[in-house]
Structure formats: C-alpha cells, structure tokens
N, C-alpha and C positions, 0 to 999 in steps of 0.2 A: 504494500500500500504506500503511494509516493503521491498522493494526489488527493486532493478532497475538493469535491464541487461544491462551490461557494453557489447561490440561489441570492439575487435581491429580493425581496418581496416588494419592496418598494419600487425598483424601477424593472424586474424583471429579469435582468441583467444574470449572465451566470461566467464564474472563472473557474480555472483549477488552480488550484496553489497547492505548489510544492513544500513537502516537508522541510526543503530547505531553508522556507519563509522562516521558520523559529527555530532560534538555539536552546540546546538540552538545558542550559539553566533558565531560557524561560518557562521550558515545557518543564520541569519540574518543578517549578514555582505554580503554575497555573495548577500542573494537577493536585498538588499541595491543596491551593483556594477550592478545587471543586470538592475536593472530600471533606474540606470544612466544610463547606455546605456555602463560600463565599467569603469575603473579604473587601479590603480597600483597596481600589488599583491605582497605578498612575497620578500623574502630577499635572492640573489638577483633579485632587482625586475622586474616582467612581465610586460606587457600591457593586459588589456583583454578590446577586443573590441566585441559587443556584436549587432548580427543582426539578428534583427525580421523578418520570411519573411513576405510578402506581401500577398493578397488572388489573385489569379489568374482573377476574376470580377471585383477586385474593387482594384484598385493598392491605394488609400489613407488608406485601413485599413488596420491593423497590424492585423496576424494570432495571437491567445494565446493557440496556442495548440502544438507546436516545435520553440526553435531560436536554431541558429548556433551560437557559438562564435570560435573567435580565441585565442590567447597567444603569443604575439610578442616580441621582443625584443622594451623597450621603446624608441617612436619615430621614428620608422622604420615602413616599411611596412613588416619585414623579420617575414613569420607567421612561430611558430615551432612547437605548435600543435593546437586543438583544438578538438569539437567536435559539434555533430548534436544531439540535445536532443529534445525527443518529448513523451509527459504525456499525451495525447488525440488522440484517437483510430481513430479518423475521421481527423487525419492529418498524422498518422504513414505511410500507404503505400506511398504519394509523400514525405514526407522527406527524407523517404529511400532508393526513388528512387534518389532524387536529391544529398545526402551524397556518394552516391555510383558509381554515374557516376562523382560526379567531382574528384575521384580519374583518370579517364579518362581526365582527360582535366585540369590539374595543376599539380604541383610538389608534390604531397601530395604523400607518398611513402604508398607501399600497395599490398596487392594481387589483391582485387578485389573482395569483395564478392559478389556471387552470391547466396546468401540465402534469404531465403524471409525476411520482416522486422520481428524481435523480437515483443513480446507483450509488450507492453506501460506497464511502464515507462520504456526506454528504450537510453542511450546515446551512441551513434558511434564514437570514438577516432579515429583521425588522427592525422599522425605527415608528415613534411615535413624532407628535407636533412638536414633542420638544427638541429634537433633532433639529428644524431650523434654529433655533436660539444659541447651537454651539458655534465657537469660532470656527474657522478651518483648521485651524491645530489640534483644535478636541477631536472634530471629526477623522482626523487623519491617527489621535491617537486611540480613538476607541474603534475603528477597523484595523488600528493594529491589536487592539485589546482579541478582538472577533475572532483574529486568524488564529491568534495562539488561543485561545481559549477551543479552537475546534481541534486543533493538533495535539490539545492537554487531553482531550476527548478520547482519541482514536489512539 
C-alpha cells in the first residue's frame, strides 16, 4: 500500500498521495493522537477529536477498519474540517455511505458525491462554513494535518 485516495467532498476533487507525503515521526505522533482518542495539533493550534464507529450488532465494539475525525477550533464544538478514513474493504461501502449522506444533514459544505466509494485506503475530506474564515496558512496546515492523519490511519 503506497497510495491513499484523497476524495474532496467539497469540490469533488480526488488525488493519490504517496506514503512518502509523511515522515515516520509524524506518522507516529499522529497514531499516538488517534489512540488517545485526539489531541492539540499544530500552531495555531486544532483540536482533533477522533470517532470510532460502532459495529451495527454489537454497539460495545469498536469497528478497526474506518474512524471519522474532526479538527475544531480548541474547546469549541465549531468543526472546520475533517475526514472519513477507511483501510479495510469490508467496511468501505457503509462509511461511504455514511460520509456522504451527512453532507445531507449538517453544515458540512459540499456537492454531494455520488460516486461509488474509492478503493481502500481511501480518506473523504470535508470542511464546514468555517473553513472560509481560515487564513491560507491554516488551510495549507490542516491539509497537511489530513494527509498524515490518513497515513496515521492505514
């Protein structure tokens, strides 16, 4: 696995990025944050909050084959982007489904895609209204937040 397709939800847009986008200490820093369940990123700084879904039978187990996280402003609930990553093939069709309808039903701004899911490994960017309010610095540093948080993933 040397590749991960990148998905905009917002402008539709898709890339592959190379594993070589992040270095091993940030991918171990990242995976660090996810198993805490999140942390403070970058300067200045995020919140990343970090949710595992559920298995549809057994609402006690935690799926390990997709999490959703967000990127907030700290201590707020104001999400400004995030994404829906999923590495195993027997959970891509519903997180795809689910990434994709909740641009239906929250402020997540977006077209809408109606594509079928990409092949694993695979992360779906969203951003909400507060995404215009970043500078270009912020934006450039929480799509670099994105990439290694999906390579911290896989």
């Amino acid at each position: 696995m040397n590749q991960i397709e990148f998905v905009s939800l917002a402008t539709g847009q898709t890339a592959m990025i190379p594993a070589s986008a992040v270095s091993s200490q940030e991918l171990e820093f990242m995976r660090s944050a996810i198993l805490a369940g999140g942390a403070e990123l970058g300067m200045p700084a995020v919140e990343l909050v970090v949710e595992r879904p559920h298995h549809p039978e057994d609402p006690g187990k935690i799926e390990e084959g997709a999490l959703i996280y967000f990127l907030r402003k700290p201590g707020t609930d104001g999400v400004i982007t995030g994404a829906m990553v999923c590495w195993d093939e027997a959970y891509s069709e519903e997180a795809w489904r689910f990434v994709t309808a909740m641009q239906e039903s929250s402020d997540v701004v977006g077209l809408g895609c109606d594509r079928p899911a990409p092949s694993v490994p695979w992360s779906a960017g969203f951003c909400t209204s507060e995404w215009a309010a970043q500078s270009p610095q912020q934006k450039r540093q929480l799509a670099d937040l994105d990439v290694s948080l999906a390579w911290a993933c896989v």
